[in-house]
C-alpha positions in Angstrom: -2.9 -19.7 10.1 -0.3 -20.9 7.4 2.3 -19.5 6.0 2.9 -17.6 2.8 4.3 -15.4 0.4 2.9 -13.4 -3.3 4.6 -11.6 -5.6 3.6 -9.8 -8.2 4.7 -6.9 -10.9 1.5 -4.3 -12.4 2.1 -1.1 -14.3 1.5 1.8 -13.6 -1.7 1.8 -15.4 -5.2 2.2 -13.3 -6.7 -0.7 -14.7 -3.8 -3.0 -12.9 -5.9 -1.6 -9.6 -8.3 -4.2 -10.2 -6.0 -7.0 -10.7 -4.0 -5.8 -7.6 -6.4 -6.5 -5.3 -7.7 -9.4 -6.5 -4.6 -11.1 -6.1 -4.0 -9.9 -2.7 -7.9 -10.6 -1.8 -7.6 -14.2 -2.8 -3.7 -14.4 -1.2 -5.8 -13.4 2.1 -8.3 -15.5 1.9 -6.0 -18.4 1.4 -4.5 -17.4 4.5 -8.4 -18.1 6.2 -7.4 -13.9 7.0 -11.3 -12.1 9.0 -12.4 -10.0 6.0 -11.9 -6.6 8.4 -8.2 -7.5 8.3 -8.8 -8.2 4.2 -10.3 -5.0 4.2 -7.4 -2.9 5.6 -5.0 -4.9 3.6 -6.7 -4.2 0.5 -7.3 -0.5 1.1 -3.2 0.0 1.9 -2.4 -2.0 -0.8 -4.6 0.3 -3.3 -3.7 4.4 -1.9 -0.2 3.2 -2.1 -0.7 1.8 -5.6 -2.8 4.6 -6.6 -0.6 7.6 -5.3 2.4 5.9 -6.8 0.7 5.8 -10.4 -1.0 9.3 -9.5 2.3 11.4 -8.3 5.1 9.1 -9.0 5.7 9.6 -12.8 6.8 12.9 -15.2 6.5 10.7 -18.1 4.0 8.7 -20.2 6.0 5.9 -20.3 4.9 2.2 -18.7 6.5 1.6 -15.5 6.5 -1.5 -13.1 5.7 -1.8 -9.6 6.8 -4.7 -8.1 4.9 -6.0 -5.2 5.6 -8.6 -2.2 3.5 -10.0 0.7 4.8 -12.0 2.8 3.1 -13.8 5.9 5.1 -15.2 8.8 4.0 -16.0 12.5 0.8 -13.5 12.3 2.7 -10.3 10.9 1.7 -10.0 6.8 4.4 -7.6 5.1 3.7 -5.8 2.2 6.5 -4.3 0.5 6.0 -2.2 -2.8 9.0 -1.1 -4.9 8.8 1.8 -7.8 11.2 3.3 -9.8 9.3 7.1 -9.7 10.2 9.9 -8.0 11.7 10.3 -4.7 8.5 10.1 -1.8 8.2 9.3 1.6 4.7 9.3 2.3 5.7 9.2 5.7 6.7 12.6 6.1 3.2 13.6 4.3 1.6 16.3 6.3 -1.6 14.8 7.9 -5.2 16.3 6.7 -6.8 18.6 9.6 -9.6 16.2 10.3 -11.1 18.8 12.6 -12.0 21.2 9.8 -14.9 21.5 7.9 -14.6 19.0 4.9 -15.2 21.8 2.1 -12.6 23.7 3.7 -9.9 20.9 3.9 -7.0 20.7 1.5 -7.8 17.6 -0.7 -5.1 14.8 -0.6 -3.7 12.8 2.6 -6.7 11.2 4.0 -5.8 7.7 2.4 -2.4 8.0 3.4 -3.5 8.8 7.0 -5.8 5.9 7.1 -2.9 3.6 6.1 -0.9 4.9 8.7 -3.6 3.9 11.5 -4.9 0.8 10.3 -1.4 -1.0 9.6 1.2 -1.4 12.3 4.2 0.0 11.1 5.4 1.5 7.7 8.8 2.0 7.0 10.3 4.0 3.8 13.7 3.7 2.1 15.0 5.0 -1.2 17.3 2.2 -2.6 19.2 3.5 -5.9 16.5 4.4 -8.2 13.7 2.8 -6.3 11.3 3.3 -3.4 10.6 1.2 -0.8 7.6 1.3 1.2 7.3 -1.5 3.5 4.2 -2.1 5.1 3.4 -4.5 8.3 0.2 -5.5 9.8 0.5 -7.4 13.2 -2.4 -10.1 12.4 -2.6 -11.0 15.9 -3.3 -7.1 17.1 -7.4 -7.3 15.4 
């Protein structure tokens, strides 16, 4: 497996979703990454994306969210910056997966996925900006 890094900026508009994981589908497949591991990349990449555009914003006004993947001796990091408000979706309360699904609180699931199908997350506010950084052990799969 080679080596490699993207980056890329989007706004925070839902049609950038798209776009977003195009670029990180065809960064993976230049990698020659199994399409399971695609998979989970691509689904991180996009609840992150989508609860930063969702929550992270009290005004109308464009924002950009500036995203880097880096691959290095089978470990692919994903680090997203954003200039919204203050989140660390690592101290998100995890959905009761044991309860009924019409009685669960909607919200969380995605997160909670991320959580389990990457390796590590790790979140820092820097200044004005969040910082989620995102690491998937290639060799783990």
């Amino acid at each position: 497996m080679s080596q490699g890094s993207l980056t890329l900026e989007v706004t925070n508009k839902p049609s950038e979703l798209e776009t977003l994981g195009e670029r990180l589908e065809k960064f993976c497949q230049a990698l020659d990454l199994p399409r399971k591991i695609v998979f989970q990349l691509r689904f991180a990449i996009e609840e992150v994306f989508v609860n930063i555009i969702s929550y992270g914003f009290r005004d109308e006004k464009e924002h950009r969210i500036r995203i880097t993947v880096n691959h290095e001796d089978g470990v692919l990091v994903m680090c997203i910056e954003d200039d919204g408000l203050p989140f660390n979706p690592l101290e998100s309360e995890a959905p009761d997966t044991a309860c009924p699904v019409e009685d669960r609180k909607i919200g969380g699931l995605g997160l909670h996925l991320t959580k389990h199908l990457m390796s590590e997350l790790h979140y820092r506010r820097l200044g004005e900006k969040n910082v989620l950084t995102v690491k998937k052990n290639l060799k783990d799969d």
